[in-house]
Backbone bond lengths (Angstrom), bond angles and torsions (degrees), N, CA, C in turn:
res aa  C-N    CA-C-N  psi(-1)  N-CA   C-N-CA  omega(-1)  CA-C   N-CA-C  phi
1 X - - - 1.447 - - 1.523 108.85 -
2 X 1.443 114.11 142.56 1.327 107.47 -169.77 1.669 108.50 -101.29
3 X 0.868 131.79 122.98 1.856 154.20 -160.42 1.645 79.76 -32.87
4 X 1.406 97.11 155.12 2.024 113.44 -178.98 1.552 84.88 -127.44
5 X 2.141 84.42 131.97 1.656 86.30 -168.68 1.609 86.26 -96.41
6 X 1.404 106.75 -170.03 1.406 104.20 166.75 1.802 120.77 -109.54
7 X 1.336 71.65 113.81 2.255 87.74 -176.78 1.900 102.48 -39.65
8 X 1.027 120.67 170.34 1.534 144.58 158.91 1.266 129.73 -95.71
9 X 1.462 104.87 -23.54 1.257 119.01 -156.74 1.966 115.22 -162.26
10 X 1.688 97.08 118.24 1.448 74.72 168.51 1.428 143.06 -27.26
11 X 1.682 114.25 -62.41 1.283 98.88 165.31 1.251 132.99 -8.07
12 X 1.639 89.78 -83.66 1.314 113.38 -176.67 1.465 127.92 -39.15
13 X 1.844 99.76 -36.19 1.905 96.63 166.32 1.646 102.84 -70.78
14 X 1.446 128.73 -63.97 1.349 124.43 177.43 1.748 113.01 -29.89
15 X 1.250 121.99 -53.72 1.791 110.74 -166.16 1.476 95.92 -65.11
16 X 1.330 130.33 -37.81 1.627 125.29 166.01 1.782 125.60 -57.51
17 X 1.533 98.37 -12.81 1.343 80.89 169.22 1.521 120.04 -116.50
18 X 1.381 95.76 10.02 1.643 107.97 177.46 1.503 95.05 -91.46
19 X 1.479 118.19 -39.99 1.654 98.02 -178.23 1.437 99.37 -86.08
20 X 1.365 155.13 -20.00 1.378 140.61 138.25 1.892 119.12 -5.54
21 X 1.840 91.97 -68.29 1.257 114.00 -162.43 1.775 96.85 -61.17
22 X 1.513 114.64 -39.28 1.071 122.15 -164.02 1.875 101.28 -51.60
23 X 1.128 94.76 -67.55 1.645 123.21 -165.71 1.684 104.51 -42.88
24 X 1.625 108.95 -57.05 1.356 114.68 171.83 2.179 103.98 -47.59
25 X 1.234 119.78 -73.05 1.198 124.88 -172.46 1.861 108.25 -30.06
26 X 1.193 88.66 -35.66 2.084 93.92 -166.17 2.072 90.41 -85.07
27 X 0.991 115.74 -28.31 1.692 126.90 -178.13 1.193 100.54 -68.33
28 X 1.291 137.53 -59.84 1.691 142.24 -166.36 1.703 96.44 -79.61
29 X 0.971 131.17 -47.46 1.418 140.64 175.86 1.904 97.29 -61.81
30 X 0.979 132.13 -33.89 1.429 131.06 -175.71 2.036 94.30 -91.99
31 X 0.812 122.57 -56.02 1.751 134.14 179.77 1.820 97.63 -37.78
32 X 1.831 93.53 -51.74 1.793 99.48 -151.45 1.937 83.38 -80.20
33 X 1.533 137.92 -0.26 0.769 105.74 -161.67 2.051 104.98 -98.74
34 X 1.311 105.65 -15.18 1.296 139.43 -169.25 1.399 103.95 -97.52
35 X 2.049 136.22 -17.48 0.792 140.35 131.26 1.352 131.55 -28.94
36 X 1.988 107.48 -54.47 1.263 120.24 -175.22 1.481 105.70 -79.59
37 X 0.906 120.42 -35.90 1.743 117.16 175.45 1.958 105.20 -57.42
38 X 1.252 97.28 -41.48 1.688 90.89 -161.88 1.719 95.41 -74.94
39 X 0.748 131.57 -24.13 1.745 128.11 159.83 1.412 133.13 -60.28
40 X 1.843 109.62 -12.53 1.035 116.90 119.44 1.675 138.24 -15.46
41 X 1.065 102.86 -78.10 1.443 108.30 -169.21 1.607 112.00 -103.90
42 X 1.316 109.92 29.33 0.991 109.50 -172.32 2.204 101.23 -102.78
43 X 1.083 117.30 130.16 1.302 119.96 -161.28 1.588 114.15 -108.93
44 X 1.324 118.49 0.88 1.721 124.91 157.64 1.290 105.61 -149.78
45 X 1.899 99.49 -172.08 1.388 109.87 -165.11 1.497 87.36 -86.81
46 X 1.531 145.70 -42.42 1.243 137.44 166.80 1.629 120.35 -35.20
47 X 1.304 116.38 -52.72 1.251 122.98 173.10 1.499 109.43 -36.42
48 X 1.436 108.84 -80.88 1.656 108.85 -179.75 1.440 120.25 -69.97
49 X 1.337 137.59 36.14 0.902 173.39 -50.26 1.663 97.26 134.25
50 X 1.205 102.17 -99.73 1.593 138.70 -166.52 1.397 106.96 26.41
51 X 1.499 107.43 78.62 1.539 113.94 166.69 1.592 117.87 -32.83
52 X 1.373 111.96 -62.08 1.425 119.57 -170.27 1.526 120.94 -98.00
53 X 1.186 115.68 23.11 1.592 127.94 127.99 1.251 106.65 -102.21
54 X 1.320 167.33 -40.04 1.190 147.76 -179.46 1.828 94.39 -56.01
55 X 1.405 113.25 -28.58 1.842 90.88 -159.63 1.617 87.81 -94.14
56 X 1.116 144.46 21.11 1.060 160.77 -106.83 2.103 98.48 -151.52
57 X 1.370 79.89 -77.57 1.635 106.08 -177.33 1.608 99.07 -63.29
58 X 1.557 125.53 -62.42 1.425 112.65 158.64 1.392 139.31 -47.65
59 X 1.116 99.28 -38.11 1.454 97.43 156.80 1.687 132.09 -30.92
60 X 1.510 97.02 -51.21 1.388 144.41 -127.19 2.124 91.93 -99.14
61 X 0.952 102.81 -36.24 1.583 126.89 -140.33 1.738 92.01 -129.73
62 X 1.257 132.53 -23.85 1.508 135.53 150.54 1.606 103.45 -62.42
63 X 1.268 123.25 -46.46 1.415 116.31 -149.38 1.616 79.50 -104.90
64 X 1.048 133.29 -47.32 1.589 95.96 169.84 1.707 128.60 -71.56
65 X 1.234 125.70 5.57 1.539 123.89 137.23 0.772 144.63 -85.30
66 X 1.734 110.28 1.33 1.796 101.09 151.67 1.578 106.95 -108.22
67 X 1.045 94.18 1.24 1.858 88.58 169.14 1.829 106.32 -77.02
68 X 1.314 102.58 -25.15 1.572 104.65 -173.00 1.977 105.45 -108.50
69 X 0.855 93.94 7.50 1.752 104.17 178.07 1.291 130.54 69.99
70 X 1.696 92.16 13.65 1.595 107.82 -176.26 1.843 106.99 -80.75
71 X 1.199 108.12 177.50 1.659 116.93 -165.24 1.605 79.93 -93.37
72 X 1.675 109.21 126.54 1.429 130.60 174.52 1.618 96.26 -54.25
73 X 1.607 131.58 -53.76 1.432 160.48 -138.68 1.637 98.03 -90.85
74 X 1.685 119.22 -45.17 1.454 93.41 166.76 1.627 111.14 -101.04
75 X 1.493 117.44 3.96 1.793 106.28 176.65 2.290 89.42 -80.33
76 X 0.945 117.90 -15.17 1.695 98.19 -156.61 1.767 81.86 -82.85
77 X 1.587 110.02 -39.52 1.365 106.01 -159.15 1.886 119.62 -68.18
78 X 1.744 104.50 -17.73 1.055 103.36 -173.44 1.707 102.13 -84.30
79 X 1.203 90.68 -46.50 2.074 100.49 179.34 1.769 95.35 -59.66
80 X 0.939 140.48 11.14 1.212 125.44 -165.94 1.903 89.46 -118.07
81 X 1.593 106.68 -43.92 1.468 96.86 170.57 1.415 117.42 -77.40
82 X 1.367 117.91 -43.09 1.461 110.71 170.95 1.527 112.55 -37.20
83 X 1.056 136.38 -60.00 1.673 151.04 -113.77 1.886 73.03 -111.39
84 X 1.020 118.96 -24.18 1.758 101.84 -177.35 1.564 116.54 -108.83
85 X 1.364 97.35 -4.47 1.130 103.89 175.86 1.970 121.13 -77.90
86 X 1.892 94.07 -44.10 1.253 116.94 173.80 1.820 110.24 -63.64
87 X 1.432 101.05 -25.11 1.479 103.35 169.28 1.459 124.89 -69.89
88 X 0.950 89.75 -47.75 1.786 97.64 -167.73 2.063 93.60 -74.14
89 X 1.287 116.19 -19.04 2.036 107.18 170.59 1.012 89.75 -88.16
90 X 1.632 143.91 -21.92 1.418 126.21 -173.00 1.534 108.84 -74.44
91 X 1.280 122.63 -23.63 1.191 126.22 -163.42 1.223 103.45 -99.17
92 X 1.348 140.18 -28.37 1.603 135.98 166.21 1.477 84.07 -50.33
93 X 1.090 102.55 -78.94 1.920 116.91 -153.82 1.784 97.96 -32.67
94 X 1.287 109.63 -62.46 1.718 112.19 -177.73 1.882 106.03 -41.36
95 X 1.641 112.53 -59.00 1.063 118.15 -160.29 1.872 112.80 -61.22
96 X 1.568 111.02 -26.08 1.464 146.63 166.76 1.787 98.27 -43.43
97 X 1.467 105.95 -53.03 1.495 117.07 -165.18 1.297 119.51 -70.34
């Protein structure tokens, strides 16, 4: 994480969290794109599924928010909607196949 300076000015916190917001949007769009490849090789409806890599990735994604000082409770909850969201297009796409 790169050090948070201290803004002057509202603005100034807001234009940091629009290019924040920005950066995340192009990140989940890069995640969901490496999602669709791994459904590729994915060979059942259990597979893309994968209970125990999803508990895996939370796992995974708790301990890097308290390494980064973020709230364990909203990093599990957002990866928890992402990660079901990419499931449920993984599973058209599988059912497609």
């Amino acid at each position: 994480m790169e050090p948070i300076h201290a803004c002057e000015s509202l603005d100034e916190v807001r234009a940091n969290i629009d290019r924040i917001d920005a950066q995340l949007v192009d990140l989940i769009a890069e995640r969901g794109a490496y999602v669709t490849q791994a459904a590729q090789f994915k060979k059942s409806a259990d597979g893309v599924k994968a209970p125990a890599r999803v508990n895996a990735v939370i796992a995974k994604v708790r301990g890097l928010a308290e390494t980064s000082h973020a709230d364990p409770d909203l990093v599990e909850a957002v990866w928890r909607t992402m990660i079901e969201h990419f499931t449920k297009a993984e599973m058209k796409d599988f059912k497609r196949r």
